[in-house]
C-alpha positions as CSV (number, residue, x, y, z in Angstrom):
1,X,108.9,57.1,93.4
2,X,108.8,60.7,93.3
3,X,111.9,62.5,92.2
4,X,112.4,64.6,95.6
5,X,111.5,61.6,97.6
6,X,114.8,59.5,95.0
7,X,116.8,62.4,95.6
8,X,116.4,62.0,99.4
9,X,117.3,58.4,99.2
10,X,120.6,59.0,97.4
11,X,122.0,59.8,101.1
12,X,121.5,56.0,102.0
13,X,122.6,54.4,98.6
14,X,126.2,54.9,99.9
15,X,125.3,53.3,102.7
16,X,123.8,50.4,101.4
17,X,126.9,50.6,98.8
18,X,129.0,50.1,101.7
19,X,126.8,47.2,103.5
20,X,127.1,45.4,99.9
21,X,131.0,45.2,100.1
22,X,130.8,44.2,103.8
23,X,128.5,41.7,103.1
24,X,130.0,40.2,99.7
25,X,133.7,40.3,102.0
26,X,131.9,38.6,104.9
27,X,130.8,35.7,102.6
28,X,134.3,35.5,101.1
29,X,136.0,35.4,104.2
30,X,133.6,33.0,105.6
31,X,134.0,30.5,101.9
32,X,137.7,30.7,102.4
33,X,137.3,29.1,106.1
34,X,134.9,26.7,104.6
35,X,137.0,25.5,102.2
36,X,140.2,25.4,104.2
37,X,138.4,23.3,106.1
38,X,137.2,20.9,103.2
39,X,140.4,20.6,101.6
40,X,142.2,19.3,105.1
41,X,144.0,15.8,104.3
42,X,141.5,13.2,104.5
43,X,143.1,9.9,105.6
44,X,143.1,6.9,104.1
45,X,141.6,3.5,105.8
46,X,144.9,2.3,104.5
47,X,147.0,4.8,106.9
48,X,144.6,4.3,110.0
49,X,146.5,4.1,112.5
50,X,144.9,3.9,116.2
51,X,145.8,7.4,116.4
52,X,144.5,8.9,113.3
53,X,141.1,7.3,114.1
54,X,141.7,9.5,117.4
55,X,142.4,12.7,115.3
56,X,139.7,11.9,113.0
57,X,136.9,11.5,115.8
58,X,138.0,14.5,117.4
59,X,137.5,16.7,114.2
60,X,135.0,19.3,114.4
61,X,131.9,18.8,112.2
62,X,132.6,20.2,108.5
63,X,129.9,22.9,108.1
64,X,129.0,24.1,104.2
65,X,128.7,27.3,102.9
66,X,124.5,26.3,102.7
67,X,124.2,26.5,106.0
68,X,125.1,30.6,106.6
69,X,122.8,32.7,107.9
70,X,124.5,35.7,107.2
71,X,122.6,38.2,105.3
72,X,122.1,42.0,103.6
73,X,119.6,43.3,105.5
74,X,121.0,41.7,108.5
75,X,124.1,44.0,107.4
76,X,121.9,46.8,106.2
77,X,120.2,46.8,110.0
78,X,122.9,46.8,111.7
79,X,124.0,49.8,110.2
80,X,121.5,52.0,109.8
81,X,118.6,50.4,111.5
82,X,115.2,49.1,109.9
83,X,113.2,51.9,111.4
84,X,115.5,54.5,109.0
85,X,115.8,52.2,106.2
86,X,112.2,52.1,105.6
87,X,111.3,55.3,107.0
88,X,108.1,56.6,105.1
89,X,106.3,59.0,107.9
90,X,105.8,62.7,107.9
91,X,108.9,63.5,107.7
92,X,109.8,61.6,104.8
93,X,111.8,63.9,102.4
94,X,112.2,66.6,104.7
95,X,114.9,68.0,107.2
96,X,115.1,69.7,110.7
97,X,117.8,72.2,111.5
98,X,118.2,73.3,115.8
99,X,121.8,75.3,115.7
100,X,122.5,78.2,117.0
101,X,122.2,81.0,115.9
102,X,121.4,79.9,112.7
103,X,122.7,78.1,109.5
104,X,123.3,80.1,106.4
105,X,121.8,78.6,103.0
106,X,124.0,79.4,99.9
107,X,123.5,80.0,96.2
108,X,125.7,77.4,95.3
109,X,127.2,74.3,96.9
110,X,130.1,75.5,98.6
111,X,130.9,78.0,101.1
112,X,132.1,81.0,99.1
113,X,128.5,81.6,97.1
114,X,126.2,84.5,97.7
115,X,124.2,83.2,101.0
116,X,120.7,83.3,100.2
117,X,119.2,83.0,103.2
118,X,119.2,82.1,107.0
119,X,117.6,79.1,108.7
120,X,116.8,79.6,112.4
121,X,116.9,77.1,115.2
122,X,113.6,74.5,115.1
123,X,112.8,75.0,111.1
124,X,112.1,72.5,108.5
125,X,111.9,72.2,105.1
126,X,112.7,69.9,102.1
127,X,115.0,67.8,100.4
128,X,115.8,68.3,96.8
129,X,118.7,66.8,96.2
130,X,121.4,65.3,98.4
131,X,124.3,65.0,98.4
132,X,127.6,63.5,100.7
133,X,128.6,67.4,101.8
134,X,126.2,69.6,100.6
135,X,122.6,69.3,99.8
136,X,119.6,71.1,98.2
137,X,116.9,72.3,100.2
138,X,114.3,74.6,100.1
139,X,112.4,76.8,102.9
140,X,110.0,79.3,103.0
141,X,110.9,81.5,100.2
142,X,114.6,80.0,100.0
143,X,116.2,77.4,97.6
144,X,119.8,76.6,98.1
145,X,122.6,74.5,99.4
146,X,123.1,74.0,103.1
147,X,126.2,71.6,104.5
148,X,125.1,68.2,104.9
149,X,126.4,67.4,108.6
150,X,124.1,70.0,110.1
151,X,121.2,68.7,108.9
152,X,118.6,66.0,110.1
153,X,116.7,63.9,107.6
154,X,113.7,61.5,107.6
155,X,113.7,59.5,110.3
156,X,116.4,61.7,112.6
157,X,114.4,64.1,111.4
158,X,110.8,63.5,112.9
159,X,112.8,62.7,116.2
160,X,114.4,66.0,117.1
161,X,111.0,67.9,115.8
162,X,109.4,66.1,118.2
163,X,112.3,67.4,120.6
164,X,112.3,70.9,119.7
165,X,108.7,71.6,117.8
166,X,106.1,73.5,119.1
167,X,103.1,71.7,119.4
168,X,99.5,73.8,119.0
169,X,95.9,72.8,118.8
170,X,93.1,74.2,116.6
171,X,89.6,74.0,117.6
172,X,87.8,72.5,114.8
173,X,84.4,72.7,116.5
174,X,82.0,76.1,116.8
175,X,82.9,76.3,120.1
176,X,84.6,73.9,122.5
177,X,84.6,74.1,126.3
178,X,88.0,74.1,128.1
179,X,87.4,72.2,131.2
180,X,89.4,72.3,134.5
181,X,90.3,68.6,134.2
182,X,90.3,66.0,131.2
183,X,87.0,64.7,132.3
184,X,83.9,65.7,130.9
185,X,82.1,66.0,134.2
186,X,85.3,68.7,135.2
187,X,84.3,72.7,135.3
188,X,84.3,74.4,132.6
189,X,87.0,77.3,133.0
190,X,86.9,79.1,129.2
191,X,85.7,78.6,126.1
192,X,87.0,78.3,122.2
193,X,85.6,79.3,119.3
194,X,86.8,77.5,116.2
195,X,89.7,78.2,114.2
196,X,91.4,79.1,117.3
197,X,95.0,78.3,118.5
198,X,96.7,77.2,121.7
199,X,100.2,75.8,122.7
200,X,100.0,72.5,123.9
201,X,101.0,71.4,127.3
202,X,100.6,67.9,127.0
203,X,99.0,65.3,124.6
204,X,96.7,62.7,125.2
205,X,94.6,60.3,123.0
206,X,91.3,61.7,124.5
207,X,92.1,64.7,126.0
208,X,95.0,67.2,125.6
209,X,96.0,69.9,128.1
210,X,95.9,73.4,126.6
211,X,97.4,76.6,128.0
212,X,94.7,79.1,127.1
213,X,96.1,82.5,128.1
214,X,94.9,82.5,131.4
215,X,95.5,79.2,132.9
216,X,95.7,75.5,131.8
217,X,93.1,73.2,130.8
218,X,91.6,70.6,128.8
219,X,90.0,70.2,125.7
220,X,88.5,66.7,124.2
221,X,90.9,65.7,121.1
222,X,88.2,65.2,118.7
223,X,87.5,68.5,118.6
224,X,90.9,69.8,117.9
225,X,93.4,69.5,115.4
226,X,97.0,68.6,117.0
227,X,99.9,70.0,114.8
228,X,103.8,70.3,115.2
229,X,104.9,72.9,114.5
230,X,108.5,74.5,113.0
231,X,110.0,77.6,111.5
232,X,110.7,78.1,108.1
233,X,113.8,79.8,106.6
234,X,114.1,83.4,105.2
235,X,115.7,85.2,102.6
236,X,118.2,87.8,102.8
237,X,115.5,90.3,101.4
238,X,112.7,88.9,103.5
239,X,115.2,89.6,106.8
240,X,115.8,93.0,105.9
241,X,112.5,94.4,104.8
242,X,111.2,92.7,108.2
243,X,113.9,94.9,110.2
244,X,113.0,97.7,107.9
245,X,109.2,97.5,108.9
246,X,110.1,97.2,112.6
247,X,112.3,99.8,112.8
248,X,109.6,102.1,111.2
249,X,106.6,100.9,113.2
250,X,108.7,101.0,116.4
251,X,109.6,104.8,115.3
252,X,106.2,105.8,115.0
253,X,104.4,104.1,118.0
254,X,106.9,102.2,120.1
255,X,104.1,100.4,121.8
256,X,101.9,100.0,119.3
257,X,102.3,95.8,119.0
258,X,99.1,95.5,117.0
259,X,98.7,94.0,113.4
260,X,96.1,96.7,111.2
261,X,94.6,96.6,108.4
262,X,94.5,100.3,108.7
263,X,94.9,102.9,110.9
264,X,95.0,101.1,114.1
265,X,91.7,102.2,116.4
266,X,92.4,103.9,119.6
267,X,90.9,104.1,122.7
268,X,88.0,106.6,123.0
269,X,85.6,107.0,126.1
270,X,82.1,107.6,124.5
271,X,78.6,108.1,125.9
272,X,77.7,105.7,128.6
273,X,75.1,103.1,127.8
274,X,72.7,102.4,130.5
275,X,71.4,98.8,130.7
276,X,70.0,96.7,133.7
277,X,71.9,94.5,136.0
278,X,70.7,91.7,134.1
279,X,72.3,92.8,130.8
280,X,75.2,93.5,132.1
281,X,75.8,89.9,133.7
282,X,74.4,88.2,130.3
283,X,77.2,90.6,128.2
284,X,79.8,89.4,130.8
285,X,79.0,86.4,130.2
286,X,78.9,86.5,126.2
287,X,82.6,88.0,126.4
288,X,83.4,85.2,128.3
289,X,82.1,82.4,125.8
290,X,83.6,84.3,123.5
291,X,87.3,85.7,124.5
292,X,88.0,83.7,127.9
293,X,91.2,82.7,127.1
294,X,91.9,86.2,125.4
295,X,94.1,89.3,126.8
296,X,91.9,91.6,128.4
297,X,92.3,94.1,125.6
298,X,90.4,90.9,123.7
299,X,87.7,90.9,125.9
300,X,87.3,94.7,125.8
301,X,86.9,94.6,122.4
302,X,84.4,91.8,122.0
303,X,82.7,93.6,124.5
304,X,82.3,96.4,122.1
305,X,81.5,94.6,119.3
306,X,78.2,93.6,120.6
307,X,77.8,97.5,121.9
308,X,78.5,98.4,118.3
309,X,75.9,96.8,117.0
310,X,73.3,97.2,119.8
311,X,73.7,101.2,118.7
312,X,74.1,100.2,114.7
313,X,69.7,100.6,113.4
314,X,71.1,97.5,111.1
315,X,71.1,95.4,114.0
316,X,68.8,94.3,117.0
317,X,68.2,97.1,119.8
318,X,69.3,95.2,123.0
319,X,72.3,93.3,124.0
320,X,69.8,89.8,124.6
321,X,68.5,90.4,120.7
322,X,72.1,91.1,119.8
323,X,73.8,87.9,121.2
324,X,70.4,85.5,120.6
325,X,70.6,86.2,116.9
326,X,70.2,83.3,114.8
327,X,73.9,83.0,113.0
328,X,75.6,84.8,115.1
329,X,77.2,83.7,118.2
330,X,77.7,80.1,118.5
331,X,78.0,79.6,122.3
332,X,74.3,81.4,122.5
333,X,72.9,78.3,121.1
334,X,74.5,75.4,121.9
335,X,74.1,75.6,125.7
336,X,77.8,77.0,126.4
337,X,76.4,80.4,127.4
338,X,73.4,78.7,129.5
339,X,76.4,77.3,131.6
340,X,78.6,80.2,132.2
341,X,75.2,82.0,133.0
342,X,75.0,79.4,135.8
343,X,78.2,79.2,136.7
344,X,79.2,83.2,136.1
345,X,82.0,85.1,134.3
346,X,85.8,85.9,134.8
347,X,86.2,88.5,137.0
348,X,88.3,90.5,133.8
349,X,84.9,89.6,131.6
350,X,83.1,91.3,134.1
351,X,85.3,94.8,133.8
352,X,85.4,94.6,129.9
353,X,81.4,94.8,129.8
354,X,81.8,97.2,132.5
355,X,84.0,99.5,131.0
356,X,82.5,99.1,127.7
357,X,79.6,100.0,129.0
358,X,80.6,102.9,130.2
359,X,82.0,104.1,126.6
360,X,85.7,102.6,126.8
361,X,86.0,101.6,123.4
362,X,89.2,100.0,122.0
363,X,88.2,98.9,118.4
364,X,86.2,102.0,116.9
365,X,83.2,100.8,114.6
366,X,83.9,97.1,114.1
367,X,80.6,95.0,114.1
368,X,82.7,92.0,113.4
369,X,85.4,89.4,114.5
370,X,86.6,85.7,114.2
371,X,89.4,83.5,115.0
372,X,90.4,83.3,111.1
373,X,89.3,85.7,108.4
374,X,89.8,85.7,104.9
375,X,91.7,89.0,104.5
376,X,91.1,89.4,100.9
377,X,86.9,89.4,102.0
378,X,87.2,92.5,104.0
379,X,87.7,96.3,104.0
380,X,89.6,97.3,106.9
381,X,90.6,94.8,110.0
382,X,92.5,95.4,113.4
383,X,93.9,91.9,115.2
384,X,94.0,92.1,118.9
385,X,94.9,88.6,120.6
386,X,93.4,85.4,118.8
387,X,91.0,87.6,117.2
388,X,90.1,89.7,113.7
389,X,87.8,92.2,113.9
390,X,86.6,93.6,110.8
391,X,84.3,95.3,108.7
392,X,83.3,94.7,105.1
């Protein structure tokens, strides 16, 4: 057994300290009865009187101390319950927190050390050693000594996460249709690419309703990892260089809410590209394989993308040898962009290829994007929405 996982079981050897002496006082309560009862005068037949034969008939079966049914895990369950005694799920070693506003972790195990961090309502973390009023934990980037009461562990544990977690799903398929209804036969209202993330509405063994920016849907759950998830604490240092950072990048553009690798691109109005009707509607339709569920300044920016690269001599000339490039878009190939062709795009897909078109640009020269990226891979990278876009 690991050491962690005998450190969180130290909380129920009390416990089961205590069960032991109720149980060991319950069996010698219950072998005093007995043998008050066995050592009752016996009469002899020599003093049988027609009485005493009366008395004697009317005496309640003598019952031995063999016959007691009366055991420790009957004790133990009663308790604390089987389900926490031999807890072992995902929680097992762990703790929730959910107070308000939050719970400070100290240095030390008692209340006058140097707090080393907070712990915010719906966080998690783990168990390293407990203890009766204080116990060890560590979060995030914190290790230290939180009191004992105001935290759940193990079983109690998994129980209010379940309460209080968010829940999110990410597609673990190239792409993945969102349908209108968890049937497979339903409409197909957006589409995911992989690696990306939505808040769960509701879970299902076969499907599980998604809320994908710009409505709710479903998505089949074996295309999807289901996760629950929690915050972790943060250090005194981590709190204020995050209040630092805010405080500077609300000073310098207050409604610049955009993560950048760089300097973050702004919108420019180039020259207008002029394509048919026909490219347009297949564009449309690309954004909307690709960025349904996204913010419009997503789908703007997708929109470009494809542009970009369309006007880039390292790339194909046209938007149709653009999108139709072997490796490159997903949903070109595996018949998810034949049915929004059919069925047609968003209206707001429609205006991002339109304005893009026209020379709206929000993302500068990026050529690429994805749902994750491996920051350390790139040269400069601007998120908008579930996406990366990036350059190498």
């Amino acid at each position: 057994m690991g050491k962690k996982l005998r450190n969180v079981m130290l909380h129920m050897i009390g416990t089961v300290m205590t069960a032991s002496l109720i149980f060991g006082n319950a069996v010698c309560v219950f072998a005093e009865e007995t043998k008050r009862e066995e050592s009752t005068e016996t009469v002899s037949d020599a003093e049988m009187t027609p009485n005493s034969e009366k008395l004697v008939s009317q005496k309640a079966p003598e019952v031995g101390l063999k016959e007691a049914t009366l055991n420790k895990t009957d004790v133990l369950n009663s308790l604390v319950g089987v389900t926490r005694l031999f807890y072992n799920g995902e929680f097992s070693g762990k703790f929730v927190v959910n107070t308000e506003p939050y719970l400070e972790i100290y240095s030390a195990d008692n209340a006058g050390s140097e707090v080393a961090g907070k712990i915010y309502p719906a966080s998690v973390g783990v168990v390293e050693e407990w203890g009766p009023e204080w116990t060890k934990v560590s979060s995030g980037n914190v290790t230290g000594y939180i009191s004992t009461k105001d935290i759940s562990i193990g079983y109690d544990a998994e129980m209010l996460a379940k309460e209080i977690g968010h829940r999110e799903v990410t597609v673990t398929a190239e792409s993945l249709n969102i349908r209108q209804a968890a049937d497979v036969g339903s409409d197909v209202v957006a589409t995911a690419i992989q690696s990306e993330v939505f808040p769960v509405v509701e879970s299902g063994e076969e499907w599980i309703q998604i809320d994908f920016g710009d409505g709710k849907g479903f998505v089949a759950s074996e295309y999807v990892e289901e996760n629950l998830n929690l915050d972790e604490a943060v250090s005194i240092a981590e709190e204020q260089a995050k209040a630092a950072a805010d405080s500077a990048e609300s000073a310098a553009d207050p409604a610049n809410g955009e993560k950048t690798g760089s300097a973050a691109a702004s919108t420019t109005v180039s020259t207008p590209l002029s394509v048919s009707s026909d490219e347009v509607y297949l564009l449309a339709c690309m954004v909307y394989v690709e960025s349904g569920a996204e913010p419009y300044e997503g789908q703007l920016a997708v929109a470009n993308v494809i542009l970009n690269r369309v006007k880039d001599p390292r790339f194909d000339d046209t938007i149709a040898e653009v999108i139709y490039a072997p490796g490159q878009f997903p949903g070109a190939h595996n018949g998810v962009l034949d049915g929004v062709l059919y069925d047609g795009p968003s209206e707001s897909c429609m205006r991002a290829a339109q304005e893009a078109l026209a020379g709206v640009n929000n993302i500068g020269g990026y050529y690429y994007f994805n749902g994750y990226v491996d920051l350390s891979t790139v040269s400069e990278y601007l998120v908008i929405g579930g996406h990366t876009f990036y350059n190498y």
